[in-house]
C-alpha positions as CSV (number, residue, x, y, z in Angstrom):
1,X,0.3,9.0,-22.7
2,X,3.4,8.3,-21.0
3,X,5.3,10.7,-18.3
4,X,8.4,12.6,-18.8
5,X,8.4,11.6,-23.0
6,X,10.3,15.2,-23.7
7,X,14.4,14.6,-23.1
8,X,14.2,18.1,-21.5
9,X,11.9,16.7,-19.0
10,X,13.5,13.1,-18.9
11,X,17.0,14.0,-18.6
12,X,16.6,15.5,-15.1
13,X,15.1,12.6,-13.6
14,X,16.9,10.0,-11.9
15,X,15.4,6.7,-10.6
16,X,15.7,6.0,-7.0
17,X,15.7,2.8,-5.8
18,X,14.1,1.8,-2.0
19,X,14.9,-1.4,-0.2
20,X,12.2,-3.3,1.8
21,X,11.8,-1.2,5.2
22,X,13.2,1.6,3.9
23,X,11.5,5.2,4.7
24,X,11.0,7.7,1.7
25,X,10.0,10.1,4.1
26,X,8.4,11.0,7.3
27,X,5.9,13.1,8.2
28,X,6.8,16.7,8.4
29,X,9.7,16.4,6.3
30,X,9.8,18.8,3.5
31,X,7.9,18.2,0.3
32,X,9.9,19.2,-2.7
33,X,8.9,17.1,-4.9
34,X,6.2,14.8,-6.4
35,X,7.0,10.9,-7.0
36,X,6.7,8.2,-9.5
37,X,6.8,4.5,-8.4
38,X,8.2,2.5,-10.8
39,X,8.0,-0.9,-8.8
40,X,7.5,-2.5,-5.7
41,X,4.8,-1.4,-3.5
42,X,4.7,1.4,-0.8
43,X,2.3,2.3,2.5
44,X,1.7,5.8,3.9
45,X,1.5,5.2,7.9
46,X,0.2,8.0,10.3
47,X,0.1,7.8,13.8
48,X,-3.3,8.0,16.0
49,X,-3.7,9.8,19.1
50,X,-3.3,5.9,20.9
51,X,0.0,6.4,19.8
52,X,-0.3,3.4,17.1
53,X,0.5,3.3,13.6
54,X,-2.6,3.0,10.6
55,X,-1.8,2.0,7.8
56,X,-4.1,4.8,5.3
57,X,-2.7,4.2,1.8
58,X,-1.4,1.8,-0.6
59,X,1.0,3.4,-3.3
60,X,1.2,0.7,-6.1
61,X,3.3,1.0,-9.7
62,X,2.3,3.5,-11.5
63,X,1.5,6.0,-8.9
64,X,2.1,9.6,-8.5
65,X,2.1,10.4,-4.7
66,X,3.8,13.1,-2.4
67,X,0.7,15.9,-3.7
68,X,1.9,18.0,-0.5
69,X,4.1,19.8,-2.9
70,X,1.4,21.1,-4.7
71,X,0.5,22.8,-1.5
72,X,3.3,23.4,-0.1
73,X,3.0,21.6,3.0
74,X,5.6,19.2,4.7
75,X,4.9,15.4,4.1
76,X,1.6,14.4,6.3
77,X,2.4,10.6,6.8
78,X,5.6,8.6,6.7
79,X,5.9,6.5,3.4
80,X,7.4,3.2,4.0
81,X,8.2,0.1,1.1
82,X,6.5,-3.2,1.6
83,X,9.5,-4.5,-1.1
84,X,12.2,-3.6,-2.8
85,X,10.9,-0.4,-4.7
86,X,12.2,2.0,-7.2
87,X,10.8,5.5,-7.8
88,X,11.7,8.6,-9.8
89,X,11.0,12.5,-8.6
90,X,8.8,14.3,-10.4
91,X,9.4,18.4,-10.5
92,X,6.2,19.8,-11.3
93,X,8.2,23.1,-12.6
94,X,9.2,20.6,-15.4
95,X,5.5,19.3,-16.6
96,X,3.5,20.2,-19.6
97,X,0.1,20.8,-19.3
98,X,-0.6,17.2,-20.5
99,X,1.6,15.9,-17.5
100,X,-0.1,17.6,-15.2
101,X,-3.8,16.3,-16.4
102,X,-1.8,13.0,-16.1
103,X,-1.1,13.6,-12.5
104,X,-4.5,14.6,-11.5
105,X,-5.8,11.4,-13.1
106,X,-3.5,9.1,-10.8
107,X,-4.2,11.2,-7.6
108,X,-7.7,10.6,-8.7
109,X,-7.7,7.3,-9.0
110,X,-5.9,6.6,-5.9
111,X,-8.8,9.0,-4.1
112,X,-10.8,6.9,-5.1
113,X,-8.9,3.7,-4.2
114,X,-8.1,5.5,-0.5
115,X,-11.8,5.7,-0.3
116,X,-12.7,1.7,-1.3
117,X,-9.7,0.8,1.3
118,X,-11.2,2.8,3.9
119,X,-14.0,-0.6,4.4
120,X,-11.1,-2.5,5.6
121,X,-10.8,-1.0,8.3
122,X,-14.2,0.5,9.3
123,X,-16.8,-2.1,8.1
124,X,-17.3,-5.6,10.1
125,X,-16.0,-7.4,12.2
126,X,-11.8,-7.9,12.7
127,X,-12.1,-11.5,11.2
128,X,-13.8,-10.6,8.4
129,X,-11.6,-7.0,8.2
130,X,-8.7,-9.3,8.0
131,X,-10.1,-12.0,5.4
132,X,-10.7,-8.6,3.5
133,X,-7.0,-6.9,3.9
134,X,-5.1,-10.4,3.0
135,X,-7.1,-10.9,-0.2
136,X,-6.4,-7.6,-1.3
137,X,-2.3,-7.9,-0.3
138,X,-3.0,-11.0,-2.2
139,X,-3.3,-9.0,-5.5
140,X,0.3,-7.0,-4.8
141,X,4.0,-7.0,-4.8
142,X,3.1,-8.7,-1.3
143,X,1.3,-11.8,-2.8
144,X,2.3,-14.7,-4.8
145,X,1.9,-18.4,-5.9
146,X,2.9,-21.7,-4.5
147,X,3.8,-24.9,-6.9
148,X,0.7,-26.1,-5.6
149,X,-1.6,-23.1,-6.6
150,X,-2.4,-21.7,-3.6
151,X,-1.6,-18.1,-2.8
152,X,0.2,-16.3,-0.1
153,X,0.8,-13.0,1.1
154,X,4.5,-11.8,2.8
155,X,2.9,-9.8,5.7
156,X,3.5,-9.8,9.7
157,X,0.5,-9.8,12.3
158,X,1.6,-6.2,12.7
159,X,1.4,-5.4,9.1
160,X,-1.9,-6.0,8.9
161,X,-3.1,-4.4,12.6
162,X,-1.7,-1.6,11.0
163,X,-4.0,-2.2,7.7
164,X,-7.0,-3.1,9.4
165,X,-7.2,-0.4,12.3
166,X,-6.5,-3.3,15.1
167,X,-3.7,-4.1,17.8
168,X,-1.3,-6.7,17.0
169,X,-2.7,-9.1,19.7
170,X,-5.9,-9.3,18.5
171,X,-4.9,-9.7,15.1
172,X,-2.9,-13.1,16.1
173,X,-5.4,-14.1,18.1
174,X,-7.6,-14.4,15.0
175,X,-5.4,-15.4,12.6
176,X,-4.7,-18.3,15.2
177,X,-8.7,-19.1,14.9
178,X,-8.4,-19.1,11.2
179,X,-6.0,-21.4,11.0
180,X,-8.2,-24.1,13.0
181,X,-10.6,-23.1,11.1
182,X,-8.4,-24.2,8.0
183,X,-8.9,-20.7,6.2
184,X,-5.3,-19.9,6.5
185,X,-1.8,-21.6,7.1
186,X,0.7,-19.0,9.0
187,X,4.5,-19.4,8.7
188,X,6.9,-16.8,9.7
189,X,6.1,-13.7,8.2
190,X,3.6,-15.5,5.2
191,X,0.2,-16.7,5.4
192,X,-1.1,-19.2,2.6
193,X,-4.6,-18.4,2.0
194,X,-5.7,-22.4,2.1
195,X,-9.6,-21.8,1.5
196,X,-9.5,-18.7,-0.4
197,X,-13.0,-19.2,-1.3
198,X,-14.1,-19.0,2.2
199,X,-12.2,-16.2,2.8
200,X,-14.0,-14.5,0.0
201,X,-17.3,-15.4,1.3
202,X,-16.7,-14.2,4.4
203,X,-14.9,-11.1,3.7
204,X,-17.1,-10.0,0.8
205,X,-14.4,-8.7,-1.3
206,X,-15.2,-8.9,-4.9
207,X,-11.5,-8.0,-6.2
């Protein structure tokens, strides 16, 4: 079933479009609404008692996020696009009873996801938490193909300190050693993934 099929439900919603950087919202902001993402992809950052931002969620297309609403609580995290996005509000004072089974299915299925993503940043070692965070970029708005067939992902050694739980500098120091190691080939803000397979192998990521 599709969303928002009624035109008493569909004709109050309006798309919103983010560009790359942009903040939906930060934490303790009010939570009026629920969201839709349409495109792009989005992260939910929160920021540890070191005083440095973790990556904790991945909002992809097809998502329904911002369930703080159906608590009534202020936005938790800050939600951040990783591209050019486009989302549409969701007014839960507007849903059938069909909607809303369809919103507990996607905050379900991201639980679930939140819960998988959680191993890249608490299980092994950094090198092989970072192997494991670029393959799975890899498979997002972030990744992509070059003419030769090899794949990249559009991230920043921050980016992925952020995804993986670790400081910036020890993220580049590794990358560094992956490149000599002729697993990865970093340019500014991409890294091709040159032995993919070895990545794989060592990361253990199955996706």
């Amino acid at each position: 079933m599709t969303l928002y099929s009624t035109p008493s439900v569909s004709s109050d919603l309006r798309s919103r479009p983010l560009r790359r950087g942009d903040t939906l919202y930060y934490a303790g902001d009010p939570a009026p609404t629920l969201y839709r993402l349409d495109s792009g992809l989005l992260r939910a950052v929160r920021l540890t008692p070191q005083g440095r931002n973790l990556t904790v969620r991945h909002v992809l297309p097809g998502d329904i996020f911002g369930e703080e609403t159906l608590h009534g609580l202020p936005r938790s995290h800050q939600m951040i696009a990783l591209t050019d996005a486009a989302l549409t509000p969701i007014h839960i004072q507007h849903l059938s009873a069909a909607e809303l089974w369809e919103v507990t299915r996607s905050l379900s299925a991201q639980l679930q996801r939140v819960m998988n993503d959680g191993v890249h940043i608490q299980d092994g070692e950094l090198r092989e938490r970072i192997a494991r965070y670029l393959l799975s970029l890899a498979d997002s708005s972030l990744g992509g193909v070059h003419e030769g067939g090899l794949r990249y992902v559009r991230a920043t050694h921050e980016l992925i300190a952020e995804g993986t739980g670790a400081t910036r500098e020890s993220v580049s120091k590794l990358i560094g050693e992956m490149r000599d190691d002729g697993l990865l080939t970093p340019a500014y803000r991409c890294l091709t993934l040159t032995d993919e397979a070895r990545l794989r192998e060592l990361s253990g990521y199955h996706g």
